[in-house]
Each structure stands twice: as C-alpha cells, then as structure tokens.
PyMOL Python script that loads the backbone (N, CA, C, O; Angstrom):
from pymol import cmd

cmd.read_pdbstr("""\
ATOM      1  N   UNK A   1     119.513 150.300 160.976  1.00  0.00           N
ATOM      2  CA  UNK A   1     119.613 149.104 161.791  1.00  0.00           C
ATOM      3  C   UNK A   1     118.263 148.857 162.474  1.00  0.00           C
ATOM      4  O   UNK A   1     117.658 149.814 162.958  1.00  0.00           O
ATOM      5  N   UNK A   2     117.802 147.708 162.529  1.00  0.00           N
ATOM      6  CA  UNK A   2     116.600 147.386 163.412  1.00  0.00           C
ATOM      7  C   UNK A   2     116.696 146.501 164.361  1.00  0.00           C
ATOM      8  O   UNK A   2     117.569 145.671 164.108  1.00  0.00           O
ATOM      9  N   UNK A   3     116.188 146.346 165.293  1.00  0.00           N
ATOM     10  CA  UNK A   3     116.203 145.577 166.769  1.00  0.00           C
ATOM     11  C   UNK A   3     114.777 145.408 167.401  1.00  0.00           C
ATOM     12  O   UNK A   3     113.930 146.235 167.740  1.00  0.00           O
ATOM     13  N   UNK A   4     114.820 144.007 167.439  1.00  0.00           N
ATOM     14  CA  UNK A   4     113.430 143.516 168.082  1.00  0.00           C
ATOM     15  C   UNK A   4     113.754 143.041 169.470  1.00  0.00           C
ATOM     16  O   UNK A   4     114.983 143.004 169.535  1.00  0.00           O
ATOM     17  N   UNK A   5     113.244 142.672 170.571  1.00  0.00           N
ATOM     18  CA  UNK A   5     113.459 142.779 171.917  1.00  0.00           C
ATOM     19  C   UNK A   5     112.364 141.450 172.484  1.00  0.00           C
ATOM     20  O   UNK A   5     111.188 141.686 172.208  1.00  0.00           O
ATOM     21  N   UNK A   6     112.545 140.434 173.049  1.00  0.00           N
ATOM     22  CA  UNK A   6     111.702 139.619 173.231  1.00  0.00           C
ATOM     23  C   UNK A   6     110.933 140.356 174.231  1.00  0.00           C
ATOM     24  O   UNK A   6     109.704 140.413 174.247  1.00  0.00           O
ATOM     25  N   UNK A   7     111.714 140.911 175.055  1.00  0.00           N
ATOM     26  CA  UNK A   7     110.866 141.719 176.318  1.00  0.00           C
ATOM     27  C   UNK A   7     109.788 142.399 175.878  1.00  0.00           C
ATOM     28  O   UNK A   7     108.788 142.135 176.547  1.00  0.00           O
ATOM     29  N   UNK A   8     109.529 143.519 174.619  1.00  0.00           N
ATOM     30  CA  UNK A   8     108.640 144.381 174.284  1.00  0.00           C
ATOM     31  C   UNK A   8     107.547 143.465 173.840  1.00  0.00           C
ATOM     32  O   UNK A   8     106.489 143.945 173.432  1.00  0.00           O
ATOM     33  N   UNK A   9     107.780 141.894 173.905  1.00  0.00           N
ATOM     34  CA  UNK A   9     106.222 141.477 173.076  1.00  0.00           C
ATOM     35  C   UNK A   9     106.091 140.767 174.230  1.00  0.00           C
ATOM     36  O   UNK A   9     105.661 139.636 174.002  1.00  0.00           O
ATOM     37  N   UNK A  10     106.290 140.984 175.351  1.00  0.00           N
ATOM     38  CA  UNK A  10     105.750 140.256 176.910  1.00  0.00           C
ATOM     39  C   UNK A  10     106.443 138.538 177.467  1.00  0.00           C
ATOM     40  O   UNK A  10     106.017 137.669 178.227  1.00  0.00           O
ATOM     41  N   UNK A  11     107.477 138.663 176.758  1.00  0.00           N
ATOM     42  CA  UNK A  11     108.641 137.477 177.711  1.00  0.00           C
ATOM     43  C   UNK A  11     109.692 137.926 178.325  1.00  0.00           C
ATOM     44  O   UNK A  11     110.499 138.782 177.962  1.00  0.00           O
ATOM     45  N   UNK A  12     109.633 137.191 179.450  1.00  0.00           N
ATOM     46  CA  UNK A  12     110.379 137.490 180.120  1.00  0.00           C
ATOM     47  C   UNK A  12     111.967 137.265 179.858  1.00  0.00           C
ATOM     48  O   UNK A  12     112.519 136.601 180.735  1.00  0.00           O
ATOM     49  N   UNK A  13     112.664 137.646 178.953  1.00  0.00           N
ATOM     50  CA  UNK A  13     113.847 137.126 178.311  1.00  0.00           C
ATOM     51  C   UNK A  13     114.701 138.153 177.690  1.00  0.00           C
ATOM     52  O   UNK A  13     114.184 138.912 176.869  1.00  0.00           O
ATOM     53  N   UNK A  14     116.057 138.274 178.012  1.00  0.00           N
ATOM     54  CA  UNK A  14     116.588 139.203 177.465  1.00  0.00           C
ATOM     55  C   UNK A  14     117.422 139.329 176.180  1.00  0.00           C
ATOM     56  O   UNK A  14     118.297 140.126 175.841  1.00  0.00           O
ATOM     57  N   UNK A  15     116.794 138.161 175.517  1.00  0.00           N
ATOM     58  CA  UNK A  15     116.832 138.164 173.778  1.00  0.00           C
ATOM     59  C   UNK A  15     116.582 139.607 172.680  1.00  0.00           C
ATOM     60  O   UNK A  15     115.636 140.299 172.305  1.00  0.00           O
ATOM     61  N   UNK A  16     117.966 139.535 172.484  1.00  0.00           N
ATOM     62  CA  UNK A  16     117.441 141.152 171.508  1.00  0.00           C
ATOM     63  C   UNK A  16     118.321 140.458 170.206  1.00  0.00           C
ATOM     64  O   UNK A  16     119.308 139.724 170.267  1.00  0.00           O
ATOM     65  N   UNK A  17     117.567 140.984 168.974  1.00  0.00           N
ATOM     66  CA  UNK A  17     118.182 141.060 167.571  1.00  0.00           C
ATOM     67  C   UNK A  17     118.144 142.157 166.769  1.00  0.00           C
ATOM     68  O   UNK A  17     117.166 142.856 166.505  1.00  0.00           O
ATOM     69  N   UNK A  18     119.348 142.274 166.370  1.00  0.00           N
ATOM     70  CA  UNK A  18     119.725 143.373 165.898  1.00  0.00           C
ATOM     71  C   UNK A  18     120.819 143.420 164.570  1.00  0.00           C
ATOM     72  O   UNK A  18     121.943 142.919 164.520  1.00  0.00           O
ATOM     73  N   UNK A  19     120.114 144.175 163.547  1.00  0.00           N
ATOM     74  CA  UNK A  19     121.121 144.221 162.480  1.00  0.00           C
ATOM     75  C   UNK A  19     119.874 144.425 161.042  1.00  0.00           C
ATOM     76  O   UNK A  19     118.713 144.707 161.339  1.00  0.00           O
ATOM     77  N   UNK A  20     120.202 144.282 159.808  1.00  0.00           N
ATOM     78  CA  UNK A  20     119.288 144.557 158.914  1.00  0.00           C
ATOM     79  C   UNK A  20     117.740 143.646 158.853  1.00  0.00           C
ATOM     80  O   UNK A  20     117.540 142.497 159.247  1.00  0.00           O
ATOM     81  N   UNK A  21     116.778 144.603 158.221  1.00  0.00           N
ATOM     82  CA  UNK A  21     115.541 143.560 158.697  1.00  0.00           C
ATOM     83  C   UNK A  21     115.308 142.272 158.381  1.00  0.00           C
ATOM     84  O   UNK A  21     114.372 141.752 158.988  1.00  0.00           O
ATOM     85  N   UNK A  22     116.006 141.481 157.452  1.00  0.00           N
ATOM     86  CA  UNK A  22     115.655 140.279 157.226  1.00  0.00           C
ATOM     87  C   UNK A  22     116.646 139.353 157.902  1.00  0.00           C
ATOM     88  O   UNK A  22     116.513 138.129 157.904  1.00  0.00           O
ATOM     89  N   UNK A  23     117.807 140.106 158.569  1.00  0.00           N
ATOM     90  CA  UNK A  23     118.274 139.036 159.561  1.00  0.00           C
ATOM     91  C   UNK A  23     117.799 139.303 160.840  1.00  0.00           C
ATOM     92  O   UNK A  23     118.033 138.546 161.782  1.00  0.00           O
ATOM     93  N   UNK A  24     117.099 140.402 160.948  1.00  0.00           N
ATOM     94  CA  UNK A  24     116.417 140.722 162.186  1.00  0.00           C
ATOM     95  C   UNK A  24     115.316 139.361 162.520  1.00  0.00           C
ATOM     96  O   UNK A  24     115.328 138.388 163.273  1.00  0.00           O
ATOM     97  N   UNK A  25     114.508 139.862 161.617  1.00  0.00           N
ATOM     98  CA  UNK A  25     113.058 138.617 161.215  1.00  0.00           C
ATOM     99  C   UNK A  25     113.939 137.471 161.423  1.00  0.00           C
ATOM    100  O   UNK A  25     114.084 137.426 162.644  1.00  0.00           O
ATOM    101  N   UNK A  26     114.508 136.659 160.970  1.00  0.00           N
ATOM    102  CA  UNK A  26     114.746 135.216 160.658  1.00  0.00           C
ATOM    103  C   UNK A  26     115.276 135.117 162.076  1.00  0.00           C
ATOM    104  O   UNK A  26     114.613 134.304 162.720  1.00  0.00           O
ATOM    105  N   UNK A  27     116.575 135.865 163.001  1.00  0.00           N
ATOM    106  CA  UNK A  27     116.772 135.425 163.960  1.00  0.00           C
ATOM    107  C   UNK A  27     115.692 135.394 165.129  1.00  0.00           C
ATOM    108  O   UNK A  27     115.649 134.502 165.975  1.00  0.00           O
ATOM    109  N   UNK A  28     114.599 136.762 165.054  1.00  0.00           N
ATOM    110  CA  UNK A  28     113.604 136.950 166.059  1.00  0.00           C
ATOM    111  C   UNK A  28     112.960 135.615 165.817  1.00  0.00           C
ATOM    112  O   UNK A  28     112.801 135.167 166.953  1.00  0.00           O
ATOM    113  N   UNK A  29     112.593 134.909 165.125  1.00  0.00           N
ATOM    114  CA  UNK A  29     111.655 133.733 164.303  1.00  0.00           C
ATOM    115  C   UNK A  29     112.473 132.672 164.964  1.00  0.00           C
ATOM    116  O   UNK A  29     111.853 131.936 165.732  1.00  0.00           O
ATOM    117  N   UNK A  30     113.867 132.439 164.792  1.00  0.00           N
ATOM    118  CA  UNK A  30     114.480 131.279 164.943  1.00  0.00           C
ATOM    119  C   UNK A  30     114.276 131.312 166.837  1.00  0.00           C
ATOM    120  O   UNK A  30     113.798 130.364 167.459  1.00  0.00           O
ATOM    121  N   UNK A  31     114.627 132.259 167.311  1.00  0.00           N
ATOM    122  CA  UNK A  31     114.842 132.438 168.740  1.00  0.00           C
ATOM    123  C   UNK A  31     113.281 131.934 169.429  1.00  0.00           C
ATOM    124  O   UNK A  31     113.200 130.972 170.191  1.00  0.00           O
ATOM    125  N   UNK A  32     112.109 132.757 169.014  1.00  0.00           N
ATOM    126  CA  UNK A  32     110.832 132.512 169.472  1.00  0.00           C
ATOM    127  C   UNK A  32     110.806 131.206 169.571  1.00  0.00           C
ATOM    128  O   UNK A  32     110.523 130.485 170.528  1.00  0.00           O
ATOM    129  N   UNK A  33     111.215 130.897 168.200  1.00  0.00           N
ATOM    130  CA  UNK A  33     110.497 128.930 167.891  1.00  0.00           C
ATOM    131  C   UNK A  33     111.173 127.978 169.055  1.00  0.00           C
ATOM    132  O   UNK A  33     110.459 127.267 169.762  1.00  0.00           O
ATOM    133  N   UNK A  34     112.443 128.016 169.180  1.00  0.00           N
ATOM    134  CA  UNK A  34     113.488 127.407 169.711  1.00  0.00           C
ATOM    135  C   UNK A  34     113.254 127.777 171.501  1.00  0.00           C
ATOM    136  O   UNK A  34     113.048 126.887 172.327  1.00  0.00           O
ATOM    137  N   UNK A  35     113.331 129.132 171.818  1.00  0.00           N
ATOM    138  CA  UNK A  35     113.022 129.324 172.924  1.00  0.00           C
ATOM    139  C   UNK A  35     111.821 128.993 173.653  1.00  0.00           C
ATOM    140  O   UNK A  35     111.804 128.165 174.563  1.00  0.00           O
ATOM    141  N   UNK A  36     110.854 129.616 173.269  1.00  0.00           N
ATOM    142  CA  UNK A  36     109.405 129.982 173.473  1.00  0.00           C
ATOM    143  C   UNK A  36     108.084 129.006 172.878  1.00  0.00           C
ATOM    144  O   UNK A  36     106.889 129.018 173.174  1.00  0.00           O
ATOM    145  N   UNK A  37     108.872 128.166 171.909  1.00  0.00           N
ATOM    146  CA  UNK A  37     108.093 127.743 171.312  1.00  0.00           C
ATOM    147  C   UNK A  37     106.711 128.041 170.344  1.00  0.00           C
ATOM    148  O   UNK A  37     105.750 127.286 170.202  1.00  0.00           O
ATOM    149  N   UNK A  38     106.919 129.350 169.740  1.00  0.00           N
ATOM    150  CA  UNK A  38     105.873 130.037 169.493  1.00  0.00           C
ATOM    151  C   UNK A  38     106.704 130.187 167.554  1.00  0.00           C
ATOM    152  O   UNK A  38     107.745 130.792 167.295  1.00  0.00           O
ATOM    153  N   UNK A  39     106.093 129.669 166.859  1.00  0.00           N
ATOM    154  CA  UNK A  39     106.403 130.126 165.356  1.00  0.00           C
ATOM    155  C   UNK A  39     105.870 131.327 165.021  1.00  0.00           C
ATOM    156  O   UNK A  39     104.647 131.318 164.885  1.00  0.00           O
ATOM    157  N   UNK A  40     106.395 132.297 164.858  1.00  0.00           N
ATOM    158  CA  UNK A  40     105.883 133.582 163.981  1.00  0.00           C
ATOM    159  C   UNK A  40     106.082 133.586 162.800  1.00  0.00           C
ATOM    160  O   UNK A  40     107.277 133.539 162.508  1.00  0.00           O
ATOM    161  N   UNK A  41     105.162 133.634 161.708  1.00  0.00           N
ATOM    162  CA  UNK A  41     104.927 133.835 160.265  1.00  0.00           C
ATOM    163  C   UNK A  41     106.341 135.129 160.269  1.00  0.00           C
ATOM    164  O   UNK A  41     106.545 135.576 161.398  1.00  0.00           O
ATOM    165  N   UNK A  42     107.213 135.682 159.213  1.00  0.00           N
ATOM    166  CA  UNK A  42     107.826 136.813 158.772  1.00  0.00           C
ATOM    167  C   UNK A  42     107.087 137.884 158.812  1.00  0.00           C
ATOM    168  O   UNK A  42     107.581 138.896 159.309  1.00  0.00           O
ATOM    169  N   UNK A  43     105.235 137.923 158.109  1.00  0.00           N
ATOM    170  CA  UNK A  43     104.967 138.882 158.106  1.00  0.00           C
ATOM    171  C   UNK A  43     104.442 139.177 159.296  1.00  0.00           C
ATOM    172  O   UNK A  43     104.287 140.392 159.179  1.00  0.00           O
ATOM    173  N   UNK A  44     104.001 138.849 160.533  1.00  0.00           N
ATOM    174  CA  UNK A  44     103.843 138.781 161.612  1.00  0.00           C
ATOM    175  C   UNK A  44     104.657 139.247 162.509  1.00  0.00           C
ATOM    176  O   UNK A  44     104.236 139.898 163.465  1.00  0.00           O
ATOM    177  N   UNK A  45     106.012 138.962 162.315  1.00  0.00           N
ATOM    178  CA  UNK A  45     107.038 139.558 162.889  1.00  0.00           C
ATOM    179  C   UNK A  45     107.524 141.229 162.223  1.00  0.00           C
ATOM    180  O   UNK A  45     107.904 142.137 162.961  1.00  0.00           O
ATOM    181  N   UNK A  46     107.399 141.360 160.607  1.00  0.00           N
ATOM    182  CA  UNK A  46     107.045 142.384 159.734  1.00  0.00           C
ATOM    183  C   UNK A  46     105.675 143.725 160.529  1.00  0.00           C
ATOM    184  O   UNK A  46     105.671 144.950 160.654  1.00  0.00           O
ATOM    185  N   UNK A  47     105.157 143.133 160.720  1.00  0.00           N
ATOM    186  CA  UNK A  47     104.073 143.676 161.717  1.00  0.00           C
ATOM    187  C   UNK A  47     104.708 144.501 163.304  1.00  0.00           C
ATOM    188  O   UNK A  47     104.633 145.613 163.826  1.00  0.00           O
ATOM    189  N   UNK A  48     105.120 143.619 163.502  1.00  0.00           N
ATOM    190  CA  UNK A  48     106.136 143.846 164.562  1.00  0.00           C
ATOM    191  C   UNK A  48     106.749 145.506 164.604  1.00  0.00           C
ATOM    192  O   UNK A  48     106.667 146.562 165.231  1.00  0.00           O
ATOM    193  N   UNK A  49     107.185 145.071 163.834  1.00  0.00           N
ATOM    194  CA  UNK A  49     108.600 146.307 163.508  1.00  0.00           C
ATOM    195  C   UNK A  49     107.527 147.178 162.851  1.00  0.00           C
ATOM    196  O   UNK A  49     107.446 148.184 163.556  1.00  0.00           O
ATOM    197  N   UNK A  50     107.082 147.222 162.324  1.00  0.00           N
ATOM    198  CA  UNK A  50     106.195 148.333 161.692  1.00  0.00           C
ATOM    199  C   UNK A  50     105.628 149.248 162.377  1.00  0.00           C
ATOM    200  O   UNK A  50     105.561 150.454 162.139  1.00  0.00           O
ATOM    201  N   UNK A  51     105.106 148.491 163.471  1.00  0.00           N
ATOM    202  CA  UNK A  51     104.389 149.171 164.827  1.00  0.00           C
ATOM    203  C   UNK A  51     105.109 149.845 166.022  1.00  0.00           C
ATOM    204  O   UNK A  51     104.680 150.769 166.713  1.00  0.00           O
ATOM    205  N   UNK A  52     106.493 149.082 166.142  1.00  0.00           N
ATOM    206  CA  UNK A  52     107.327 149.551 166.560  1.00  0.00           C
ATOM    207  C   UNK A  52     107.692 150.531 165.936  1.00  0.00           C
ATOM    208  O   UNK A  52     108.293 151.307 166.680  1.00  0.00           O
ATOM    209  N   UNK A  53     107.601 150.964 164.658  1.00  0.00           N
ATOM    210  CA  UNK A  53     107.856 152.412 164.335  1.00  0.00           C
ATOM    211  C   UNK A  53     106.916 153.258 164.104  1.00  0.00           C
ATOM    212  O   UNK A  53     107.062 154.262 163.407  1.00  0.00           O
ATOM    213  N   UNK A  54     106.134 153.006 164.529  1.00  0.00           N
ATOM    214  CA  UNK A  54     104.977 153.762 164.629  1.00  0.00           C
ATOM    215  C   UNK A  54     103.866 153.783 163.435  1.00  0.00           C
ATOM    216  O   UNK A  54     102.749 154.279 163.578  1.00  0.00           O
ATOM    217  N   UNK A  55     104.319 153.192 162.277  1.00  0.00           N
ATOM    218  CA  UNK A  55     103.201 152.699 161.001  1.00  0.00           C
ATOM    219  C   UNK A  55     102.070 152.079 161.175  1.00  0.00           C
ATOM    220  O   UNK A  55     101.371 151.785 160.205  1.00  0.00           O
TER     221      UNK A  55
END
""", "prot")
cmd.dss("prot")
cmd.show_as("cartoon", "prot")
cmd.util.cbc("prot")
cmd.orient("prot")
C-alpha cells in the first residue's frame, strides 16, 4: 500500500492518499490541481514516493 500526505510536501492540509500506486498518483494529482492549484506531472509525483522510500 502507498500513501502520499499533502502535509510532507509543505501544505498546510490534511489530504492523505492511500491505496495502490497508480491510484495513489492520479488522486495526489487530482487533489493538488483542484486544491492547490499546482499540476504535478505522474513522474514528479513518481519521484515523490521514491524518495519517500528512501531511493
């Protein structure tokens, strides 16, 4: 299972997604755009999680 956290990339928001990585990505993506206004590329968000695991 993977979970991205809007909080860990510096908003103040308690948006978390959670579940396999490509519904992870698409909801973290849909939420940013909609919320925040910020589009993240997939692999950008891919980046994300990568680092979050320490890769």
């Amino acid at each position: 299972m993977t979970e991205l956290k809007c909080r860990d990339y510096g908003f103040e928001c308690d948006f978390v997604a959670n579940g396999d990585t490509e519904e992870v990505i698409e909801n973290f993506r849909n939420h940013t755009e909609e919320e925040h206004g910020i589009d993240y590329s997939k692999e950008a968000i891919m980046q994300f999680l990568l680092r979050k695991q320490g890769l």
